[in-house]
N, C-alpha and C positions, 0 to 999 in steps of 0.2 A: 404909398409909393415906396417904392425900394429904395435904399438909401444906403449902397456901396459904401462909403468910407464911414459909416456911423457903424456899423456891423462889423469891418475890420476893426475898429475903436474895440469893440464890447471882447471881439473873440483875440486878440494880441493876448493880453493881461493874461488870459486864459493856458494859455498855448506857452508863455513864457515861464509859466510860474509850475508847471507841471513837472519839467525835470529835476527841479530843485529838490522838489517831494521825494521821488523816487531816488534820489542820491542821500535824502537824509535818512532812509526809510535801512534800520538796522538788519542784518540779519537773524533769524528765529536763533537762540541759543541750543546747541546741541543738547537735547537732555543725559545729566549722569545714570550711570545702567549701575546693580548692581550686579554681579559676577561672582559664582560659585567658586569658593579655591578647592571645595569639597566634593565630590562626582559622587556620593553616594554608592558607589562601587567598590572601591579599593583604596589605596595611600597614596595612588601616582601622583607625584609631586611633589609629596613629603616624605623628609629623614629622621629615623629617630639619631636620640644621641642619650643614653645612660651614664649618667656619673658611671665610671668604672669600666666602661665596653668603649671598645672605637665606634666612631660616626658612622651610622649607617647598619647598627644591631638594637633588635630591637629584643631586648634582653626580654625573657620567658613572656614572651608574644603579648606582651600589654596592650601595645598597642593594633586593634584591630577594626575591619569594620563589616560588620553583623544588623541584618534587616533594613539597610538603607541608612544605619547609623558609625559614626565613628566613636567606639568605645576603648577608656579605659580599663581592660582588666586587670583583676589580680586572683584569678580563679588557679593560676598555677604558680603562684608564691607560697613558699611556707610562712617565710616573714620578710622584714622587711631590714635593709641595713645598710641604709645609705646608698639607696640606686632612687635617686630623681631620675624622672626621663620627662623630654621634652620633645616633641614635632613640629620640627621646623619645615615651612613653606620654600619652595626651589628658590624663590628669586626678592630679592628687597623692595620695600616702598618708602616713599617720601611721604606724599600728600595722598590721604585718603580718609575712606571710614569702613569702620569694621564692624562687623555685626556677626554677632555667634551665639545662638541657641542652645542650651548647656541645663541638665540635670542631674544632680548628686543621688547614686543609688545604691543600693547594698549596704556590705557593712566595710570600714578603713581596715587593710591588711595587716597583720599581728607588728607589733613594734612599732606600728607607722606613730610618731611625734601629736602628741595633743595636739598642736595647733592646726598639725595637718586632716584633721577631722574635716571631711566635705569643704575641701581646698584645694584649689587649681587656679588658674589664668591661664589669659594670654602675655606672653611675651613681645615687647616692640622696640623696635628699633636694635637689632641684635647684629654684633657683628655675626660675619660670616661661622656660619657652625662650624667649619672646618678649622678656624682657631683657637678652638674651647679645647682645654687641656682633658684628657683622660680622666681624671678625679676631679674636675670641677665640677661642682652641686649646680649651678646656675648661671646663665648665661649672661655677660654685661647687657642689661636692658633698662625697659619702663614694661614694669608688670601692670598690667590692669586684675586685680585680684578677683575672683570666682568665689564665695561663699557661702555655705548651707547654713542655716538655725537648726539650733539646737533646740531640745525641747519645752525649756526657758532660756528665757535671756534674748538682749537683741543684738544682733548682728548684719552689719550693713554686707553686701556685696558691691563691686565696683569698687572697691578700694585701688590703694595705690601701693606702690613695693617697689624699693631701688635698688636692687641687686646690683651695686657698682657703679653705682651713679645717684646723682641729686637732681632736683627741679626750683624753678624756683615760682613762688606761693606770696600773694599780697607785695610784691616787689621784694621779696627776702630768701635770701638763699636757703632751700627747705632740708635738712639733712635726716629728718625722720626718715627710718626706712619702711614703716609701714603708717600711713594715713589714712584713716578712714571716710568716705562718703555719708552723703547725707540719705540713702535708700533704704526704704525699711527690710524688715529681716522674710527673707523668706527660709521657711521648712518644708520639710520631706521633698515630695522627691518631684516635684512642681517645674516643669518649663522656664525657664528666665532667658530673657533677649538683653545683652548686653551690646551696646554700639561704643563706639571711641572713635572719635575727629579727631584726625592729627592733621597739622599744617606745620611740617618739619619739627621744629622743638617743642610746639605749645598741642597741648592733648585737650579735649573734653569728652568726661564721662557722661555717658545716660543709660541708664534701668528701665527697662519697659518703656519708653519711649521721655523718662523725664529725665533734665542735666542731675546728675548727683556731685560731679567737684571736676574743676576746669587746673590749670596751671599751666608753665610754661617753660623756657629755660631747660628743657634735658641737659645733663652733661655728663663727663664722666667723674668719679670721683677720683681724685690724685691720690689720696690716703687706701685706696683697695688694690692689693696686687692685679688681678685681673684687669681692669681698669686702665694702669699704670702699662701694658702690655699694648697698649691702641694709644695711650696719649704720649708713648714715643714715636709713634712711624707721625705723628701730627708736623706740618713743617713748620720753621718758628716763623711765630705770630698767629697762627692758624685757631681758629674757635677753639673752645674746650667743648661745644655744643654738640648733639648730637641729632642729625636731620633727619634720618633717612636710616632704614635696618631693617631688617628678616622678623619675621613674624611666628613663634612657636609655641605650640600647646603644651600645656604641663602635663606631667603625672606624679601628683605627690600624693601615692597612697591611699586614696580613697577613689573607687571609680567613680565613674563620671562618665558622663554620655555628650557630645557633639553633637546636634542634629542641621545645625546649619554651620557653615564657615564663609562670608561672604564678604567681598569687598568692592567699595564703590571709589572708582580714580580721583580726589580734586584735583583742582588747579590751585597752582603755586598762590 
């Protein structure tokens, strides 16, 4: 027999407990994309800047981009004498990850510095290029270092390099200006994927897909002139820290090839 209020009994419970669900039920999280800063085409969007040239020459056309790649040359140097250049991206980030594809080829331009043998980065967290003085070698940043092996010896890439600034490492203020990773050495003339997670001050490296050395703390150094040029407009009380900055490729002397420049936005 049918039995009216025993069947509203069973179907209420039913009916009331449904919209609960659908109010707790999250929305799918937007997934992060990575994003080409590089078109494979040409530079549009990046500046050079040459120790010794104003912003925006790109002294005996080093910088180019030939078969879908963005290359260092130095096929029309005679030598070399103190012109770093670097290529800076149009616009700043805070919170992301970067990923750049990068091989060391040919032979380092006459005079270029021992150490400069199959060496390049990225540059992060940079002031505005347009405040870099005429004769300044290098940009206030956090270098992520690019490294080739030699034909002994081992040598990590992924390092670290404070051009005018410090980090700090194990809870201590790290003042080395060059740190080395834990990545083994690569030679000749081999593909390497470098990534870097930044979440404003704190960085981590990884090589081919492994962490090589994390840290945190950017800031600027008060002891380097350059430096000392950004941490007067600071208003008082304000961080010495360094969150957020311009992003640019080196050229010290040895080419070097670009084949990917890519960046994927986090969240604060």
């Amino acid at each position: 027999m049918f039995n009216a209020p025993r069947l509203l009994a069973l179907i209420l419970p039913i009916l009331c407990a449904t919209p609960a669900f659908a109010e707790d039920k999250a929305p799918a999280p937007t997934a992060e994309k990575w994003v080409s800063l590089f078109n494979g085409k040409d530079m549009k969007g990046w500046t050079p800047k040459f120790t010794g040239s104003k912003l925006g020459v790109n002294y005996r056309n080093t910088f180019r981009v030939e078969d879908g790649v963005l290359k260092v040359s130095y096929d029309k140097w005679d030598k070399f004498s103190g012109e770093f250049g670097h290529l800076f991206y149009k616009k700043p980030f805070a919170n992301y990850r970067l990923r750049v594809e990068y091989r060391f080829v040919g032979e380092q331009v006459k005079d270029g510095p021992g150490w400069a043998f199959r060496n390049a980065g990225a540059m992060l967290h940079c002031p505005a290029p347009k405040t870099m003085d005429v004769k300044q070698e290098f940009p206030v940043s956090i270098e992520v270092q690019f490294l080739g092996g030699k034909e002994t010896g081992e040598r990590s890439t992924g390092n670290l390099c404070t051009p005018s600034t410090h980090v700090v490492m194990n809870g201590q203020l790290h003042k080395e200006h060059c740190t080395n990773s834990s990545s083994k050495t690569f030679r000749g003339d081999q593909w390497v994927t470098i990534e870097v997670e930044v979440r404003g001050a704190s960085f981590k490296h990884f090589v081919n897909g492994e962490e090589v050395m994390s840290y945190d703390g950017a800031q600027f150094d008060d002891s380097d002139l350059p430096a000392q040029k950004h941490l007067k407009k600071l208003k008082k009380g304000q961080s010495r820290e360094i969150k957020s900055g311009y992003i640019a490729l080196q050229a010290e002397t040895h080419p070097i090839e670009y084949r990917k420049v890519e960046i994927m936005k986090l969240s604060p």
